[in-house]
C-alpha positions as CSV (number, residue, x, y, z in Angstrom):
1,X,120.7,82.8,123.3
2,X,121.0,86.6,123.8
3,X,118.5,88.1,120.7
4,X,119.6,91.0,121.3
5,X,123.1,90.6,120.5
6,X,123.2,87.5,117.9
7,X,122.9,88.0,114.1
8,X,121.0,85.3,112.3
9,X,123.2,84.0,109.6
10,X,120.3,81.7,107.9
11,X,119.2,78.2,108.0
12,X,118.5,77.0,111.3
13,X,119.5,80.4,113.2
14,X,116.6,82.5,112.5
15,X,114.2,79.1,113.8
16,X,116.0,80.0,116.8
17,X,115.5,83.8,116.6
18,X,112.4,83.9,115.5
19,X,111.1,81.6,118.5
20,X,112.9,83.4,121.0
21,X,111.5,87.1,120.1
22,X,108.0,85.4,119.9
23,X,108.3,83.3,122.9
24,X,110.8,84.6,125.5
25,X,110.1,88.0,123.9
26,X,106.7,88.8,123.3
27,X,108.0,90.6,119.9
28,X,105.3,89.5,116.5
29,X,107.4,88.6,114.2
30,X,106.6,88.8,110.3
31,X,109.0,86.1,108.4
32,X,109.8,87.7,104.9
33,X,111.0,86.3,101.4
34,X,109.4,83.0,101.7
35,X,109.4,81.0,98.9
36,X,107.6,78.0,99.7
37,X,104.9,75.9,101.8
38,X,108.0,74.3,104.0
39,X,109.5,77.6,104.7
40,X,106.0,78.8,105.6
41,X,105.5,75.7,108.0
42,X,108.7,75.7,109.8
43,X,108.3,79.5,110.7
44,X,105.0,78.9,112.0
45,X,106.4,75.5,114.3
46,X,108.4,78.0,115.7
47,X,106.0,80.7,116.5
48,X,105.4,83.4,114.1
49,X,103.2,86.0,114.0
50,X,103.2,86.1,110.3
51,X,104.6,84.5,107.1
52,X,104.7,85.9,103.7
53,X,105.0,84.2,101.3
54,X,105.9,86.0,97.9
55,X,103.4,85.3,95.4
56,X,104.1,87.4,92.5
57,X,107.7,86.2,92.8
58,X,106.8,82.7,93.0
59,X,104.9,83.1,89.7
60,X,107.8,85.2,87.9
61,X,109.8,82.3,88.5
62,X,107.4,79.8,86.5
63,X,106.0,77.9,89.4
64,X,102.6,78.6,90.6
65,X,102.0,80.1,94.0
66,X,98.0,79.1,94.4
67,X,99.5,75.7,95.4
68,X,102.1,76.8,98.2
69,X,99.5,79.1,99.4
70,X,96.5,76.1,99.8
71,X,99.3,73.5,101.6
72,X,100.7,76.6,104.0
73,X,96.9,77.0,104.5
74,X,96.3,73.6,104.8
75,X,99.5,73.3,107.2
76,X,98.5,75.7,109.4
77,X,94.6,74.8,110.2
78,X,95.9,71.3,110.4
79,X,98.5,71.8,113.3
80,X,96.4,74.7,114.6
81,X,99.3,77.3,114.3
82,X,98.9,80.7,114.8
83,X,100.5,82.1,112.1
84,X,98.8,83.7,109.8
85,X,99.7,84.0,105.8
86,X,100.7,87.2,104.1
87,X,100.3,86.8,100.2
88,X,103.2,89.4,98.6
89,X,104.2,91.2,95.7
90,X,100.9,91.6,94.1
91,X,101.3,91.8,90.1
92,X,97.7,91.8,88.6
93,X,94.1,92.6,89.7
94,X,93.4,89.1,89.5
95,X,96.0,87.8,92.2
96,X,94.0,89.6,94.8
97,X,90.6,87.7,95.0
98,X,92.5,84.2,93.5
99,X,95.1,84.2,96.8
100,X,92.5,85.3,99.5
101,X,90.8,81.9,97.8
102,X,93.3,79.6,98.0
103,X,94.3,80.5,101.8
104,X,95.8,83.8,102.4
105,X,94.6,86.0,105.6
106,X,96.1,89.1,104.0
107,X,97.4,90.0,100.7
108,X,99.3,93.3,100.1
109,X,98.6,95.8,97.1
110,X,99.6,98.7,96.0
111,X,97.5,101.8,95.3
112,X,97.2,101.3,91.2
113,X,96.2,97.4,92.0
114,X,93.1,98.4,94.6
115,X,92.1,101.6,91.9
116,X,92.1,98.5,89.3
117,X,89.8,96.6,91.2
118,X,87.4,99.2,91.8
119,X,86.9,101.1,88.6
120,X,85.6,99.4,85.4
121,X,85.2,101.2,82.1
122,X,81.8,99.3,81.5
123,X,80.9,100.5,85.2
124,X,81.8,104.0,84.4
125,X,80.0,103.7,81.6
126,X,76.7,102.6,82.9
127,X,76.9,104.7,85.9
């Protein structure tokens, strides 16, 4: 397969892409918009860098997303991939410290969560 001139249309294409850039390739590759521990796995089998998994969407959708992030985790150290997990779309203070718990290598934030989690009124207070 040419990378270089094929278009992933989904499903099993982008297993095929994503082991060819990591493989034949040398390229990292970060797989994006996953949804679920199976995604997660199957990007890792075929050699990504990264896989993130969207957290915060996960839980907007009324499923919880501490539970694909332990089985990816627990998929991963099991079958000694390389891949490592990228917790996403951060909502609350609190996702921060719960995802790095249940498995996550890295979890992304944005500017307003990270000031949350370092000032406290009761700190400012005291201080």
């Amino acid at each position: 397969m040419n990378v270089k001139t094929h278009r992933p249309e989904g499903e099993l294409h982008n297993i095929e892409v994503i082991h060819a850039l990591e493989h034949q390739y040398n390229v990292c590759v970060n797989v994006t918009a996953m949804m679920s521990a199976q995604q997660c796995f199957l990007a890792a089998m075929a050699g990504a860098t990264y896989v993130s998994l969207f957290a915060g969407r996960i839980n907007n959708m009324g499923y919880n997303c501490i539970e694909e992030l332990r089985k990816t985790r627990k998929l991963l150290d099991q079958f000694n991939l390389k891949a490592k997990i990228i917790a996403a779309s951060t909502r609350e203070i609190l996702n921060v410290v719960e995802w790095f718990e249940a498995g996550a290598h890295i979890v992304t934030v944005v500017p307003n969560i990270l000031e949350g989690m370092l000032i406290h009124p009761y700190t400012k207070k005291m201080v």
